[in-house]
N, C-alpha and C positions, 0 to 999 in steps of 0.2 A: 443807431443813426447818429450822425455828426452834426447836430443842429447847429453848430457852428457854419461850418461849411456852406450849408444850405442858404445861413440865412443872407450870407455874402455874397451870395451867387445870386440872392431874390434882389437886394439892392443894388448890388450891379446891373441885372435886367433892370429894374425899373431905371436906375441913370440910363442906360441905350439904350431905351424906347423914347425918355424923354427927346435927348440929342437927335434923334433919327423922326420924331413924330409917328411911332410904330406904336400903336395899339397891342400893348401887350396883356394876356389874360394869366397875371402873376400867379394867382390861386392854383391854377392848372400848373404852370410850371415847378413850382413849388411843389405839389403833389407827384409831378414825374422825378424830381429831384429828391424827395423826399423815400419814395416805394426803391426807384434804384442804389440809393445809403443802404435801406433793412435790407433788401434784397440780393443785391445784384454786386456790392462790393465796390460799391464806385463812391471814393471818399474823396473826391473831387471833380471841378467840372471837365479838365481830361482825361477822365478815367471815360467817359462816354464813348459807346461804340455802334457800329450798326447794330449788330447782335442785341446790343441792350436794349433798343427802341422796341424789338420782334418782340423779347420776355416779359418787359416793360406791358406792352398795348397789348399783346395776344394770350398773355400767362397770367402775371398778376395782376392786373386792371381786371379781368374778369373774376379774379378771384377775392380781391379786398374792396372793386367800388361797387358802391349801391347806386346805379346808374341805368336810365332807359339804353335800348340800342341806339338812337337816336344821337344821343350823346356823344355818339362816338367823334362825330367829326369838330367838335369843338376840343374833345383829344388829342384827334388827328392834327390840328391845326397850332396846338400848343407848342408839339413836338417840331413841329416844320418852325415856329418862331425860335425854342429853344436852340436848334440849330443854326440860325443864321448866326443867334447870341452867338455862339459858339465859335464860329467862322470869323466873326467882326474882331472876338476879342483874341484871337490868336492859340483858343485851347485847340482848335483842330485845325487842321489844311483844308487846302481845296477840295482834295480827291478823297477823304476823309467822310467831309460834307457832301461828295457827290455821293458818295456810297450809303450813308445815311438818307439822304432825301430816296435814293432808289427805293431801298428799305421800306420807309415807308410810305411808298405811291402803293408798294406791296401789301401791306397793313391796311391799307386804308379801307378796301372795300372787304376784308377779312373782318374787322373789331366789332361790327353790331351783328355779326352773329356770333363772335366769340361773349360777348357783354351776354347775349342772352342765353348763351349754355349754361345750362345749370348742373350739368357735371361739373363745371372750371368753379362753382361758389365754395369758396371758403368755407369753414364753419359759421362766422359772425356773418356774411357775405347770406347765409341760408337760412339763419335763423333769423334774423331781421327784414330779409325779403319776405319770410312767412308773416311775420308779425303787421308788416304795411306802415306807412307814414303814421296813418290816425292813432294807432294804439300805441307811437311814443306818447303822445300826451296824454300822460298818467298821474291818478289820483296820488295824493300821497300819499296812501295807507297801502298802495299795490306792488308787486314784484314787477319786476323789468319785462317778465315775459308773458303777463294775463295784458287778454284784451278782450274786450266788451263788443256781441254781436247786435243786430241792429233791434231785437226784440227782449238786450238788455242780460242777458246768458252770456257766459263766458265762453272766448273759443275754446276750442278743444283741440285745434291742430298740433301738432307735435313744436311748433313753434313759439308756439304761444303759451302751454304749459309751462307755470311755475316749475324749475327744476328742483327737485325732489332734496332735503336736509341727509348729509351725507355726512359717514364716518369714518375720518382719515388716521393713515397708522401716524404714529410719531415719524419726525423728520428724521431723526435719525434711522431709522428703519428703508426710509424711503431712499435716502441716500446710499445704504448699503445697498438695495435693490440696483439703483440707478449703476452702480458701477458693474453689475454684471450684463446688461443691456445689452445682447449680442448684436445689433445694430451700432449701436455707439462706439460697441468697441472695434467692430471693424472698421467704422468712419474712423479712428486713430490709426489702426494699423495701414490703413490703404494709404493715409499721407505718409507717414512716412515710408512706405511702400516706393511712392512714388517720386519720393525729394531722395531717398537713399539711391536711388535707379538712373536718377537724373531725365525723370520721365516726361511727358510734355501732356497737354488735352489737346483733343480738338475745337477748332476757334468758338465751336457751339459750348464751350468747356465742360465736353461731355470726356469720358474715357478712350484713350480709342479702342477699338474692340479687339486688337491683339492683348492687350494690357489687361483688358476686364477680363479675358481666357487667363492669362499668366498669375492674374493674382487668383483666380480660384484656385488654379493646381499648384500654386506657390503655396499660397499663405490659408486656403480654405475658406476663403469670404465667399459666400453664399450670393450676396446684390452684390457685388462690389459697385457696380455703375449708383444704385441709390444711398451707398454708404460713402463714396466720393462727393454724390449732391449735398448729403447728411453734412460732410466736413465741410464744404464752401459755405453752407449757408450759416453754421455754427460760429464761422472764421477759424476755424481749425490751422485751414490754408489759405493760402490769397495766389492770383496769379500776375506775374508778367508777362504780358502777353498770352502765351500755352505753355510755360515755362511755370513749374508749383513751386513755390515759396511755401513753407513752416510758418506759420504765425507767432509772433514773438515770444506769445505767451505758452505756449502749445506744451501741455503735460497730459501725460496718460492718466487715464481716471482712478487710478490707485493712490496717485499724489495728488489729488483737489481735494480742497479741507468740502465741508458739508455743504455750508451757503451755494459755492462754486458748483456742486455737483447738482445741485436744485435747480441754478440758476439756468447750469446748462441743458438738461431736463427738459425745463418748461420749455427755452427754446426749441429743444430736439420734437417735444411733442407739438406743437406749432406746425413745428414742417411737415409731419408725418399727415394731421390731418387736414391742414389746409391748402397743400399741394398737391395735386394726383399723378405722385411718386411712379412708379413702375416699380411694384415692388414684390407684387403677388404673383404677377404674369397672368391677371386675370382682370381685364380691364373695369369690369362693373365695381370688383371690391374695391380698386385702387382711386376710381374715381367715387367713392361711396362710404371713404374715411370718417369724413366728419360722421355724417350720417350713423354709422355701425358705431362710431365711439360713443354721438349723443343717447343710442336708444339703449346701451348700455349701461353706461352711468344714470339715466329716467329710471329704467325697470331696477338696478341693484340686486340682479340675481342670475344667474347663469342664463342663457339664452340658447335652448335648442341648436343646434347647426343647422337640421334641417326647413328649421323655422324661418330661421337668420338668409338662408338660402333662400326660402320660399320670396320675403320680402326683398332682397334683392332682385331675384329674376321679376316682379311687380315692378319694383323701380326701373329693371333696365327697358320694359316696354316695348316690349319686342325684337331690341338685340340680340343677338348670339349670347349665352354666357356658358362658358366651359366646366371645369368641375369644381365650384363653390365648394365643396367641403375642404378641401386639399389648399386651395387659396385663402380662406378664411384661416385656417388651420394656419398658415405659412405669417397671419399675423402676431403670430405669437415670439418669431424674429424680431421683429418691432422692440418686444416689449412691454407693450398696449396690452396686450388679453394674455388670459391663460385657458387652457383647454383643460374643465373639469368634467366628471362624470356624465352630469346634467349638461354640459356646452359650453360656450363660451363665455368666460365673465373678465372684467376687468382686473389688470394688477393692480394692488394697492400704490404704486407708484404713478398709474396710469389714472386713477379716481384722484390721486392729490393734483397731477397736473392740469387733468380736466377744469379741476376747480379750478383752480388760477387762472386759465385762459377766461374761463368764462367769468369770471370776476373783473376780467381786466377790458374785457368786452361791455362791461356797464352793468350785467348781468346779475340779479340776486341770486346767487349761488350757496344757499345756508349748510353752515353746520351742522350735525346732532348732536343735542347735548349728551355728554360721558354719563352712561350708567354711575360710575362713581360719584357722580355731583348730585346723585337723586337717592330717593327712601330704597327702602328696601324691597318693594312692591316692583318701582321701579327696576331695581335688577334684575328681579326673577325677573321679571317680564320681558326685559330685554336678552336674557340670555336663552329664554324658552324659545321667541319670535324670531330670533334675529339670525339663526345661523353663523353666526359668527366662529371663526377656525377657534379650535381648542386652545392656540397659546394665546391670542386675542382673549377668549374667554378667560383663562388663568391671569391675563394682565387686569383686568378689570376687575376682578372678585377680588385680586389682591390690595389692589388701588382701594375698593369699598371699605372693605377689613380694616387698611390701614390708616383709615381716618377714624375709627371706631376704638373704642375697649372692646374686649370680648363680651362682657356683661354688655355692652348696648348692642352688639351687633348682634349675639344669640336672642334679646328679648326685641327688636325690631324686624327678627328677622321668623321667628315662632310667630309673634302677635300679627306678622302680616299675611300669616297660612291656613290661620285656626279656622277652619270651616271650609278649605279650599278644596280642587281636586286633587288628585294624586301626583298629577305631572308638577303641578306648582309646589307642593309640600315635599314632595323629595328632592325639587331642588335646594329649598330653604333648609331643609337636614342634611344636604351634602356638604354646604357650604359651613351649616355650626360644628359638624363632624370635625373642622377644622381648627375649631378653636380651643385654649387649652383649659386647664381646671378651672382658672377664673371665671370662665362662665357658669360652672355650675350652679351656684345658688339660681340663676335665672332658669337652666335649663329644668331644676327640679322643681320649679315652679309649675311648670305644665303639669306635671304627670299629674293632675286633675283633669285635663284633655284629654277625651276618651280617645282622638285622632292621634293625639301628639306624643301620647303617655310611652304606645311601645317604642318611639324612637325615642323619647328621654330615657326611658328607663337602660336599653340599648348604650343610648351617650355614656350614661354617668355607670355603667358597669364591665364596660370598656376602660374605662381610665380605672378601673380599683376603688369606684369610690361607692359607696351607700346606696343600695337602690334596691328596691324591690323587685322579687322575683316575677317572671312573665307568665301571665297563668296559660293556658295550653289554647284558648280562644285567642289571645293578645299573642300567642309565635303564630298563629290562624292568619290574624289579621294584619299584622304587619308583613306577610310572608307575600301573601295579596296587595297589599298599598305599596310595597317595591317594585312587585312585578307592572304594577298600575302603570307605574312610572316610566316601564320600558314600553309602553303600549307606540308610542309614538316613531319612536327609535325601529322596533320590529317593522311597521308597515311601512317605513323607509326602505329599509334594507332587511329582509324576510331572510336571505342565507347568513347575513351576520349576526342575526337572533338568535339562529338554530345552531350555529356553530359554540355561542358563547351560553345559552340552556343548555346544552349538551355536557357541556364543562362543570356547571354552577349549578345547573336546576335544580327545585326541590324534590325528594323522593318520593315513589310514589304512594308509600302510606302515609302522608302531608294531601296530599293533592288530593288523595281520598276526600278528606274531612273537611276542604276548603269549602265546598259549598255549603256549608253552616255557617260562612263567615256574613255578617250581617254589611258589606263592603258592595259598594255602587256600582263597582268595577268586578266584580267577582266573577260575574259570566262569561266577561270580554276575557279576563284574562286565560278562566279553563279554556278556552276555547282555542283560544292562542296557543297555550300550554298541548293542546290537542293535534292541532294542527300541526307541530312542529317539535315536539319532542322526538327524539329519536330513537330510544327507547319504545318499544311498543307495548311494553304492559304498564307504562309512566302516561304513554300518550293515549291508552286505553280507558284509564281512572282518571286522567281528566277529562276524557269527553263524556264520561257517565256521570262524571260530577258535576260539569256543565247543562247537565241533561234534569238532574236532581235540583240544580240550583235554578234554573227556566220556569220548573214547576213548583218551587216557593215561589215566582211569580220577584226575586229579586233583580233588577236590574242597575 
């Protein structure tokens, strides 16, 4: 926005109101002036058109004010003052201002029910209407978005929930994502699509729909008409009249240094969820942006489709809604989500933007602190709980590591397992597995750990160095405290278990003798071993050893 411009234009209205003795309500106009700059492209007061008044009061007013329906007409009445401004001081003609006052006689009895749809709310517009006037006035010690019920209990509306401390990739990451954005980058190629062609919009400065055909089968743009709104509103483009102009600055996302590619980003996702785009061809999702972004960035784990669906068809309340999976699906054009196994979860570029809006909305929006700035407890823990993609995991163990010696990372990272289950102790041995001779002296410090002993002695006889042999209990026990460790992994994914035992499994006169192994996990794991060996005299002798190890009564 051009705060310049605006606030010229506030001082000017106020001198002709004084001159005129016209009761002018400055706040309001200043507000219409202000939504048309971000919005609408009108970096002066002749840039003002009918058209602008209609997106103005029936588009975005219900979308950024927090406003009864009521209200509308002190709206209504700003807009009818702003234009006589208009008329007085020479930015518009007569026929101009006749055509704007039509405009909005039309508006007028439209806006208090546009104000009260709550498909047209914003995201901030949605999350503040949940929240209510009283629970801005908040304690100091509280987040932006807890508010106090009237027997003292915290809401619990989706609005009101503190949003959840989140963990964002590096910028640089985000920025390479950003440049692949099949949205974004058709919002580049359709301007100049359209200033190469010497093409025009319609006065609604939509596409016109020979145009929106031509550049599918031309160029392969999927929305082209949402990836045209994408470029106006970014300033991509600008229009004279229905005539497209290139904006001055206008480079393809290959040439934007990083800040620029963020900057542009947060803009892009703004529009995505606080306009109800037509972008799914599916009216519930398209107007139900904000909404699928915020419960996604809350939860921070994939989300069912047909869940995600469920909750829409709830919201739409007894609309029509067509095939959600297929439109949900389609927002992955956007940018915003990726379709995994599990459903639908955010891109890491779509969780760092989130943040920012919501930040910039007043909103505590927290961090997580980097497993690398914590003990070693804290690693494991975070790399067991957290799901986190393999090269994320590999950033962090490395990031840990490398604020450590080997010597303190091997003894912080033993002394924080001795005693623990299997799943937490073979992560802690994977990661010292890593480090090099200098850790030894610590690593032989264990082999007094009856737990610890078979994977030091394993460590330090791997590398060539001094270590005692594994007596035929201790290849028993350690054989069992690895398999432990995949327990988690198998009941994940049960055909990627069987596939990779199949490969690696122990033999079956091993498997025999496990159930003598005095190990917590011993049953679970024959049983597994049972279940899914594929070998059938391998998955035989585990299930009789499982059978043998029941009846010592080990569990």
């Amino acid at each position: 926005m051009s705060i310049e411009w605006v606030n010229r234009a506030v001082d000017g209205l106020r001198a002709w109101g004084r001159e005129r003795n016209v009761e002018v309500d400055v706040d309001e106009v200043r507000l219409l002036c202000d939504y048309a700059s971000d919005y609408l492209e009108v970096n002066e007061l002749g840039d003002f058109r009918p058209g602008t008044f209609e997106e103005l009061l029936l588009e975005i007013y219900p979308r950024k004010v927090i406003a009864p329906p009521e209200s509308a007409q002190e709206t209504v009445a700003a807009a009818r003052t702003l234009v006589q401004f208009l008329l007085d001081t020479g930015e518009i003609g007569i026929k101009t201002a006749a055509r704007m006052r039509e405009t909005i006689d039309h508006i007028e009895p439209e806006m208090p029910q546009a104000l009260a749809d709550t498909s047209k709310f914003g995201m901030a517009k949605s999350l503040f209407s949940a929240i209510g006037p009283d629970s801005l006035e908040l304690d100091a010690g509280r987040g932006a978005g807890a508010q106090d019920t009237a027997d003292g209990d915290e809401c619990d509306c989706p609005g009101c929930a503190p949003l959840p401390p989140v963990r964002l990739a590096p910028r640089e990451e985000v920025a390479l994502a950003v440049r692949e954005v099949p949205l974004l980058r058709d919002a580049h190629r359709v301007v100049t699509w359209l200033v190469e062609g010497g093409r025009t919009v319609t006065t609604r400065r939509s596409l016109r729909v020979r145009d929106a055909r031509a550049c599918t089968a031309e160029l392969g743009v999927e929305c082209p008409e949402p990836a045209w709104r994408l470029a106006l509103d970014l300033g991509l483009a600008r229009l004279d009249g229905t005539a497209v102009v290139v904006a001055e600055d206008f480079r393809e996302l290959g040439t934007r240094g990083e800040d620029e590619l963020l900057d542009l980003w947060r803009s892009a996702l703004e529009f995505l969820v606080e306009r109800s785009v037509r972008l799914t061809g599916e009216a519930v999702v398209d107007e139900g942006m904000s909404q699928i972004h915020d419960l996604l960035y809350r939860l921070q784990s994939p989300v069912p489709v047909d869940a995600l669906a469920d909750y829409l068809r709830e919201v739409a309340a007894g609309r029509p809604v067509g095939r959600l999976d297929e439109a949900l699906t389609a927002l992955t054009y956007a940018g915003t989500v990726q379709r995994t196994e599990d459903g639908l979860a955010l891109t890491s570029h779509a969780l760092w933007g989130l943040r920012e809006l919501y930040a910039g909305m007043g909103l505590d929006a927290p961090l997580a602190p980097a497993p690398a700035e914590g003990d070693a407890s804290g690693l494991i823990a975070f790399l067991i709980g957290d799901g986190t993609a393999d090269e994320a995991a590999e950033r962090d163990i490395a990031e840990w590591l490398s604020r450590r010696t080997p010597e303190q990372a091997a003894s912080e990272l033993l002394a924080a397992v001795a005693g623990a289950p299997a799943e937490v102790r073979g992560v802690a041995v994977t990661i010292v597995d890593r480090l090099d001779v200098e850790a030894a002296p610590v690593v032989r410090s264990f082999l007094d750990d009856a737990e610890l002993r078979p994977h030091a002695i394993h460590w330090l006889s791997s590398r060539g160095l001094d270590a005692p042999a594994l007596t035929s209990e201790e290849v028993l026990w350690v054989s069992v405290d690895m398999l432990a460790l995949a327990l988690p992994a198998a009941e994940a994914d049960p055909d990627g278990f069987a596939e990779n035992i199949a490969a690696s499994g122990p033999p079956a006169h091993l498997i025999e003798d496990m159930w003598r192994v005095d190990h917590p996990d011993v049953v679970e794991v024959l049983e597994l071993l049972g279940s899914t060996l594929p070998d059938q005299a391998a998955a035989k002798a585990a299930r009789k050893a499982a059978f043998k190890a029941r009846s010592r009564g080990i569990r």
